[in-house]
The first five atom37 places (N, CA, C, CB, O) and aatype in JSON, in Angstrom:
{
  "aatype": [20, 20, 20, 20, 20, 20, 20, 20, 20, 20, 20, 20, 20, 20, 20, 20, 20, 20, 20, 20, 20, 20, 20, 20, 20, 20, 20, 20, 20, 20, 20, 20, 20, 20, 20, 20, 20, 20, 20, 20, 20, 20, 20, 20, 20, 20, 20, 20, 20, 20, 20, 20, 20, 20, 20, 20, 20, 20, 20, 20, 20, 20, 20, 20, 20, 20, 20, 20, 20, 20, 20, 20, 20, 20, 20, 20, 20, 20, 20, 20, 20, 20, 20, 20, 20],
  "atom_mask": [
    [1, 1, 1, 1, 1],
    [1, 1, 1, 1, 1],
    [1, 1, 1, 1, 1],
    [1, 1, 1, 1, 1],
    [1, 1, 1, 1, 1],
    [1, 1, 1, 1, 1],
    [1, 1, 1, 1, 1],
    [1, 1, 1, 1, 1],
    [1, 1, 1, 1, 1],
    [1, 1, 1, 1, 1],
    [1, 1, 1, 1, 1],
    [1, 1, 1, 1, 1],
    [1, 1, 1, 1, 1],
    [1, 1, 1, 1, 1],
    [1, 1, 1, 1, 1],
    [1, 1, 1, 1, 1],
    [1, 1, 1, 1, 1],
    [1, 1, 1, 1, 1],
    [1, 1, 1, 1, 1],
    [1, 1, 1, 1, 1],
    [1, 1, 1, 1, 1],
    [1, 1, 1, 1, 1],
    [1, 1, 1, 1, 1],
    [1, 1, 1, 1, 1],
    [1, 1, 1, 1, 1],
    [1, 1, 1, 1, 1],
    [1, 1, 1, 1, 1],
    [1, 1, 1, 1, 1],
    [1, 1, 1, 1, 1],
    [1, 1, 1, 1, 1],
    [1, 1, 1, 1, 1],
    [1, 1, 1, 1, 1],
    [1, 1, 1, 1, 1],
    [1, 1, 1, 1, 1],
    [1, 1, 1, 1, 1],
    [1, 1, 1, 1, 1],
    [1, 1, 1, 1, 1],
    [1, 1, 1, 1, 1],
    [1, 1, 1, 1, 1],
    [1, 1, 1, 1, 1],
    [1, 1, 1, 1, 1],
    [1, 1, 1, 1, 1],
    [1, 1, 1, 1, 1],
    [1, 1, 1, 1, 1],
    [1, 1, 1, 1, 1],
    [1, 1, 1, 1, 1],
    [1, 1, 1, 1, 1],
    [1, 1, 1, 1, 1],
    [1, 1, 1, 1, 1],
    [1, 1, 1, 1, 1],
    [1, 1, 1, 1, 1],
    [1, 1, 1, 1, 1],
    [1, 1, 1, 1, 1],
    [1, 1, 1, 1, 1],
    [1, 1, 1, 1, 1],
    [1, 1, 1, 1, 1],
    [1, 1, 1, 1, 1],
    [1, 1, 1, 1, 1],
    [1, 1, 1, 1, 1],
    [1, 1, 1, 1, 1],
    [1, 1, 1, 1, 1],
    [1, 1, 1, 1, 1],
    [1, 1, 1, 1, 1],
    [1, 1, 1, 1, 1],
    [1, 1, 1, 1, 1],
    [1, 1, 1, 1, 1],
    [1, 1, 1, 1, 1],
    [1, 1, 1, 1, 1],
    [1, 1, 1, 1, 1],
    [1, 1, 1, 1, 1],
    [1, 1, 1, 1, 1],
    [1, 1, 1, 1, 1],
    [1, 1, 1, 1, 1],
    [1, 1, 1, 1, 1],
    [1, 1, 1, 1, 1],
    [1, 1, 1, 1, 1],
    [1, 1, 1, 1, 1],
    [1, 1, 1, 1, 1],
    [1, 1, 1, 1, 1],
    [1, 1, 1, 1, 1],
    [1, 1, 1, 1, 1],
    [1, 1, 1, 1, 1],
    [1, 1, 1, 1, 1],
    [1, 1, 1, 1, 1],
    [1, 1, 1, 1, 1]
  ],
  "atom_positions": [
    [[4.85, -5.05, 0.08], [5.46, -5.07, -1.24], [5.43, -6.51, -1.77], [6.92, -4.51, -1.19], [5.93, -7.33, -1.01]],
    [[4.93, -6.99, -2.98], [4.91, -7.77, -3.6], [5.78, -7.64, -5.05], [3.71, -7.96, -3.55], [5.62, -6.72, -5.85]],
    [[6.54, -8.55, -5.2], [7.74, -8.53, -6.02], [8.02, -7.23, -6.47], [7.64, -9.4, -7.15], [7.85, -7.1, -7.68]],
    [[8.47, -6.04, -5.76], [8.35, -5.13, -5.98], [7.63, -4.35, -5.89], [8.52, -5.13, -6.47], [8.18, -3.31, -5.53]],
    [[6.3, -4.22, -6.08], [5.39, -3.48, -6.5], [4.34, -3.35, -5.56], [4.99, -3.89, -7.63], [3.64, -4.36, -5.47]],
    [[3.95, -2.11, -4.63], [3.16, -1.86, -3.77], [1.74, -2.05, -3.7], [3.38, -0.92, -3.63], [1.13, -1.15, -4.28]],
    [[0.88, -3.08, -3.09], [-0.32, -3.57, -3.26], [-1.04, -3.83, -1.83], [-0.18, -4.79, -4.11], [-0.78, -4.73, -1.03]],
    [[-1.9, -2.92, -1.73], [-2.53, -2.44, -0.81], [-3.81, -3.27, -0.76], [-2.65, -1.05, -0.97], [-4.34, -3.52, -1.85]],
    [[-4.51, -3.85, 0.61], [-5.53, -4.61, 0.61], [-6.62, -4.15, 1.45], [-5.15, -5.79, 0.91], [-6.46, -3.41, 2.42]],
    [[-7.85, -4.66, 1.0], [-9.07, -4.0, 1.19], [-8.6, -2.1, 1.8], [-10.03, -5.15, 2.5], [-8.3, -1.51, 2.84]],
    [[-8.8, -1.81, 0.32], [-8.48, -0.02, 0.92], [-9.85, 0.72, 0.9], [-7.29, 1.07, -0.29], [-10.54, 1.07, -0.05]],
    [[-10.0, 0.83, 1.93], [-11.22, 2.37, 1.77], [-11.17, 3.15, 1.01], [-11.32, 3.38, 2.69], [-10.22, 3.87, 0.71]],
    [[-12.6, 3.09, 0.42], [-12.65, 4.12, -0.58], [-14.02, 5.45, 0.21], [-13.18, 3.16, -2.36], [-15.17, 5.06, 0.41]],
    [[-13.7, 6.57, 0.47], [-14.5, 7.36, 0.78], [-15.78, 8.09, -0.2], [-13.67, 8.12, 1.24], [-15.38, 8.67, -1.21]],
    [[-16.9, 8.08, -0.01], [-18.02, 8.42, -0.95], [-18.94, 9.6, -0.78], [-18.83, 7.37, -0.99], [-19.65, 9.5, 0.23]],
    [[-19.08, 10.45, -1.33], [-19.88, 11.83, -0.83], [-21.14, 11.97, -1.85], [-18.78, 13.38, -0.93], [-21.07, 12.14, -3.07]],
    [[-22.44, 11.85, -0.94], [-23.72, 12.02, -2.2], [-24.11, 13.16, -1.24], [-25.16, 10.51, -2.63], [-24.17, 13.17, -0.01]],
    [[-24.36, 14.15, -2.21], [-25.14, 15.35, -2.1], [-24.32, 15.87, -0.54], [-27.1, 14.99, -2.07], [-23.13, 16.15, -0.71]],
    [[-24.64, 15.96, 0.35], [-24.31, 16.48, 1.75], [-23.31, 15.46, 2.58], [-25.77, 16.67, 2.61], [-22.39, 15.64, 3.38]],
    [[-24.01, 14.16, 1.94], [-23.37, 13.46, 3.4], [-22.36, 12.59, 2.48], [-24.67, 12.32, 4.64], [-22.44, 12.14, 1.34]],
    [[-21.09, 12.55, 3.79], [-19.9, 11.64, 3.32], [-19.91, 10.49, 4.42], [-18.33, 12.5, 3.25], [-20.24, 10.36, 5.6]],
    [[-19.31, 9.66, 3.33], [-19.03, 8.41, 4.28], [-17.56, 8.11, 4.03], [-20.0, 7.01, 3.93], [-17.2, 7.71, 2.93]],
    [[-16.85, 8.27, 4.88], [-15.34, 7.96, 4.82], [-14.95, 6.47, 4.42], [-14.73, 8.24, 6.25], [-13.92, 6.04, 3.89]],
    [[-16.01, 5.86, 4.82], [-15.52, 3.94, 4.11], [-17.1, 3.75, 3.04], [-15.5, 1.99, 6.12], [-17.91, 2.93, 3.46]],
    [[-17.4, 4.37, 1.98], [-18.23, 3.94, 0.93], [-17.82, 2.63, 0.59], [-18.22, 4.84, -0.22], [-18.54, 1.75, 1.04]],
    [[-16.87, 2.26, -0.07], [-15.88, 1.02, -0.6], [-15.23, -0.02, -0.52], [-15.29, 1.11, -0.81], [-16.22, -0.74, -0.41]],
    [[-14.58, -0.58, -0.49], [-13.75, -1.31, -0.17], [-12.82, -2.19, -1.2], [-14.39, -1.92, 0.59], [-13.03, -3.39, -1.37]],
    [[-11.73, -1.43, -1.88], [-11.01, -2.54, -2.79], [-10.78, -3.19, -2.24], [-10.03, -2.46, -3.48], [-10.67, -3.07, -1.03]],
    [[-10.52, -4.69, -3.2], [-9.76, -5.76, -2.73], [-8.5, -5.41, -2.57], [-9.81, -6.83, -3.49], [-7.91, -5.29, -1.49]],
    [[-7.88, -5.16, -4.14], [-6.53, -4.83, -3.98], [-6.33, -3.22, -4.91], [-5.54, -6.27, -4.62], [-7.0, -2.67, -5.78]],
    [[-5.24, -2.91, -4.3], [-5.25, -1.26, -4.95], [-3.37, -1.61, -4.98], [-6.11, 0.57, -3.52], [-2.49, -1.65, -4.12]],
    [[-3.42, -1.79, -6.38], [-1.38, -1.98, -6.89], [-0.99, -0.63, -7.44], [-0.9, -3.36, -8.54], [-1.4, -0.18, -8.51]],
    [[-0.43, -0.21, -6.88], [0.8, 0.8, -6.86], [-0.31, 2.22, -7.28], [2.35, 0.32, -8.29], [-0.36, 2.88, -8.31]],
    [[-0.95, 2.3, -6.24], [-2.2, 3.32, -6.44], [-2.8, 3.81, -7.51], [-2.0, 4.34, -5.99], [-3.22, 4.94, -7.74]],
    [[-2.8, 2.29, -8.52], [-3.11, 3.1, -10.06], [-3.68, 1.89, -10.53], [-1.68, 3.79, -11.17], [-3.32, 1.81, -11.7]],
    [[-4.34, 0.94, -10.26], [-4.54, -0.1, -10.92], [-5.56, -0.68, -9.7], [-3.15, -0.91, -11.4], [-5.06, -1.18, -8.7]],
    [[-7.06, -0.56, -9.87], [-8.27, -1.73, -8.41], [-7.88, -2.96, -9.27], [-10.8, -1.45, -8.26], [-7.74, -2.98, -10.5]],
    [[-7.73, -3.9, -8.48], [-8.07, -5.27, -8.72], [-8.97, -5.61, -7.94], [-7.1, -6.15, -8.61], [-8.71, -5.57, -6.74]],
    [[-10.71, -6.17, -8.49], [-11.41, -7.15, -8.22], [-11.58, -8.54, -8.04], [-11.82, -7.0, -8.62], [-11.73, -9.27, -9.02]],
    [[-11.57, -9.08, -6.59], [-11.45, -10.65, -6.91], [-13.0, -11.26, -6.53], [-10.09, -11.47, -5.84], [-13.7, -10.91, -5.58]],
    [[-13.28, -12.23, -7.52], [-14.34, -12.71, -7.8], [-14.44, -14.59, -7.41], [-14.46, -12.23, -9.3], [-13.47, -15.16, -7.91]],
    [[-15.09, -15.24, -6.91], [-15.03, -16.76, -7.04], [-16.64, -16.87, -7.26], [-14.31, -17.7, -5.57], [-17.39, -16.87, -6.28]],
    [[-17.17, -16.97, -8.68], [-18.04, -17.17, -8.87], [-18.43, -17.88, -10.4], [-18.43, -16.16, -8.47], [-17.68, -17.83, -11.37]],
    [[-19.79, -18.56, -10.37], [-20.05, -19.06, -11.86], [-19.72, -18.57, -12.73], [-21.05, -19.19, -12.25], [-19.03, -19.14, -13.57]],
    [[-20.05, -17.5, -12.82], [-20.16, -16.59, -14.28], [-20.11, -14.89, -14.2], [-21.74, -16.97, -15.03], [-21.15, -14.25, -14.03]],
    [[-19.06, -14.37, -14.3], [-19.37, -12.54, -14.01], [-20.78, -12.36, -15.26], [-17.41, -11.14, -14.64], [-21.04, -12.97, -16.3]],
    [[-21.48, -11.17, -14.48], [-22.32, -10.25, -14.97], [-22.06, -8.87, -15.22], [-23.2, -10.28, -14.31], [-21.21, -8.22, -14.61]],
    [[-22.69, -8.52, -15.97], [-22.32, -6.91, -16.19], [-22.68, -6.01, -14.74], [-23.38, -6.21, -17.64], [-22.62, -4.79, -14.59]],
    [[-23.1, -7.11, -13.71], [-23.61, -6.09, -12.43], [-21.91, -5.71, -11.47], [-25.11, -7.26, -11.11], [-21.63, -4.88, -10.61]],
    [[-20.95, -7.02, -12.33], [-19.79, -6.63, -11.53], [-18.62, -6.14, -12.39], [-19.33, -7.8, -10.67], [-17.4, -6.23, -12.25]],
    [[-19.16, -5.76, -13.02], [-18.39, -4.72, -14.37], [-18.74, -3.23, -13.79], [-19.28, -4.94, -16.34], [-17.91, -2.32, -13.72]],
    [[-19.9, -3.15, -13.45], [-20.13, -1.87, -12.95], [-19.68, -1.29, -11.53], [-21.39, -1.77, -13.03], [-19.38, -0.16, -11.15]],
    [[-19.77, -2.68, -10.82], [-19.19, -2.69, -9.79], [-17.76, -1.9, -9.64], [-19.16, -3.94, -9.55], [-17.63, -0.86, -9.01]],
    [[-16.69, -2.58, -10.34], [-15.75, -2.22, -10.75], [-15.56, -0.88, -11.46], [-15.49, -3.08, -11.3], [-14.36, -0.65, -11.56]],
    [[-16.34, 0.12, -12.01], [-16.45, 1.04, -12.62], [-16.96, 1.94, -11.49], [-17.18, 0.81, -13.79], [-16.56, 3.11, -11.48]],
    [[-17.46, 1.7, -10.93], [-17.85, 2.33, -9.81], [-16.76, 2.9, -8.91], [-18.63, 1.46, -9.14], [-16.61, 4.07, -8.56]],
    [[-15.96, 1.74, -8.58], [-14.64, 1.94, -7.63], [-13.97, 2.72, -8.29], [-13.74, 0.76, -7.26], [-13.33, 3.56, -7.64]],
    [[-13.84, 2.74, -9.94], [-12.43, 3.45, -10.52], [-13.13, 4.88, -10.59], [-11.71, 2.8, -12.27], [-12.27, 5.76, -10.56]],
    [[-14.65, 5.47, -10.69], [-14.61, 6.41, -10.29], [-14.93, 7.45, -9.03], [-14.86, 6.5, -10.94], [-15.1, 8.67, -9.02]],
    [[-14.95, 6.52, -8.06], [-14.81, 6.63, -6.51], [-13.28, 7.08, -6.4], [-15.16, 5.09, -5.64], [-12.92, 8.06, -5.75]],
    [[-12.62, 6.42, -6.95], [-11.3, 6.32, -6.32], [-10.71, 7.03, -7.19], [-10.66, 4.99, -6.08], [-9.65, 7.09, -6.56]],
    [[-10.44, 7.81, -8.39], [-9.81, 8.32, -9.19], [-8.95, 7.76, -9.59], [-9.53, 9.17, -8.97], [-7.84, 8.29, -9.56]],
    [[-9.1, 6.54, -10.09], [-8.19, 5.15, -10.48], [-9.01, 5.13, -12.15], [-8.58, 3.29, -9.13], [-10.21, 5.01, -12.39]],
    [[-7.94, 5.27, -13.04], [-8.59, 4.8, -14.27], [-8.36, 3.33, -14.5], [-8.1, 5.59, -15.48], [-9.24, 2.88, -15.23]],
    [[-7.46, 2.41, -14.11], [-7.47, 0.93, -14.77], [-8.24, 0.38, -13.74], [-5.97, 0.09, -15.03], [-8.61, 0.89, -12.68]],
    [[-8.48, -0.97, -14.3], [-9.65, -1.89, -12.84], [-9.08, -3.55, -13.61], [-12.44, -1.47, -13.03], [-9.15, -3.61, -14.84]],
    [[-8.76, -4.32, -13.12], [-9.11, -5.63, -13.57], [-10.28, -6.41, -12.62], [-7.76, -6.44, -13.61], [-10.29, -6.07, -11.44]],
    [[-11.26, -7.43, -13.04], [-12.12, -7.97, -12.62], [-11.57, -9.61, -12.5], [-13.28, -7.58, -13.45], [-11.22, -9.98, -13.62]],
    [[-11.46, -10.29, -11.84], [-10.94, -11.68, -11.89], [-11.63, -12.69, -11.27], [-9.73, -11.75, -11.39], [-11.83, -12.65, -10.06]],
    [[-12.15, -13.88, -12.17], [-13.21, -14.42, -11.59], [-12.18, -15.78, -11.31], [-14.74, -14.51, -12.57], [-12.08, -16.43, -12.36]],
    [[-11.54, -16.25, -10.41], [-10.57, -17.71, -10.3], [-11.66, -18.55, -9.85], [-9.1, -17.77, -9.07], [-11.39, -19.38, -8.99]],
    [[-12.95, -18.48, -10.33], [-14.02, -19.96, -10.71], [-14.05, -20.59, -12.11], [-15.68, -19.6, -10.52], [-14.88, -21.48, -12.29]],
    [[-13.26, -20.22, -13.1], [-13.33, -20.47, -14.53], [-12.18, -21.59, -14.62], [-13.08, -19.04, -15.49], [-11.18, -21.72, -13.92]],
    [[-12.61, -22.3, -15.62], [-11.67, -23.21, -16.16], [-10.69, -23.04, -16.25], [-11.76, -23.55, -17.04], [-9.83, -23.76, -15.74]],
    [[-10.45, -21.94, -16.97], [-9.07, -21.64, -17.49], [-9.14, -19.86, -17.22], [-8.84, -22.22, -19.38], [-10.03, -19.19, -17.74]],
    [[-8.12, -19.27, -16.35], [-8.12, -18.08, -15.35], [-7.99, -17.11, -16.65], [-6.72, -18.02, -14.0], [-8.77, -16.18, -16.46]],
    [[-7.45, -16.98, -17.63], [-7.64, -15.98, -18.7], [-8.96, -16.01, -19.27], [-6.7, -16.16, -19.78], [-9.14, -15.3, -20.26]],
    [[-9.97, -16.74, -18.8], [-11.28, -16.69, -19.44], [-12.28, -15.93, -18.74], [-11.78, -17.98, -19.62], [-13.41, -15.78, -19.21]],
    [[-11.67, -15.12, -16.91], [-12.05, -14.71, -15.83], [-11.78, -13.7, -15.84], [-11.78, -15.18, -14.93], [-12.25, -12.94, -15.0]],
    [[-10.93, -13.28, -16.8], [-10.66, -11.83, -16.55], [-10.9, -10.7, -17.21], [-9.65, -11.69, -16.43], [-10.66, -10.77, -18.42]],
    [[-11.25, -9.81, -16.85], [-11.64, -8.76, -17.22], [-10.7, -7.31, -17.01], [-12.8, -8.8, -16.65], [-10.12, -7.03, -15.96]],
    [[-10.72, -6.52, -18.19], [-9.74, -5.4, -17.71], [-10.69, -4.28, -18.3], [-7.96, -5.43, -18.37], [-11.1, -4.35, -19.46]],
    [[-11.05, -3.13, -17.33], [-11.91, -2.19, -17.21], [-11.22, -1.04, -17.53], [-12.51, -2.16, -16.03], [-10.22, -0.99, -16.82]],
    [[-11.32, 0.15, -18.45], [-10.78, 1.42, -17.98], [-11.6, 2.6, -18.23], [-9.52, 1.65, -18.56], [-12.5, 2.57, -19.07]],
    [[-11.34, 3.56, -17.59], [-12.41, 4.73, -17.65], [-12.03, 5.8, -18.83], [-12.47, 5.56, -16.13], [-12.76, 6.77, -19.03]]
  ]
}
């Protein structure tokens, strides 16, 4: 519990294509109060390859919100990204 609020780290996310399942497809970073992936990022510049990334998890996981957070940016509101399905 973090100031309240339940935040779960690297959670398995299970994935099923056609026949075969894999019980760990995934891996959030963080999963807050089972309704919200948070992505953490330390990199130059996000791409749309980790936008999808993130879109991916929220519909793996039946999670509609996602934030993306890159803490390599100047200024941390310029890193973030908020995703929803």
């Amino acid at each position: 519990m973090t100031a309240g609020l339940l935040v779960e780290r690297q959670v398995g996310v299970p994935v099923t294509y056609r026949d075969t399942r894999l019980d760990v497809g995934f891996r959030l970073d963080l999963l807050v109060e089972r309704c919200v992936v948070v992505e953490i990022k330390s990199i130059d510049a996000l791409a749309s390859i980790h936008m999808a990334q993130v879109l991916t998890y929220l519909r793996f996981s039946d999670v509609r919100l996602g934030y993306l957070i890159n803490f390599n940016s100047v200024r941390l509101k310029d890193g973030i990204r908020r995703l929803v399905l």
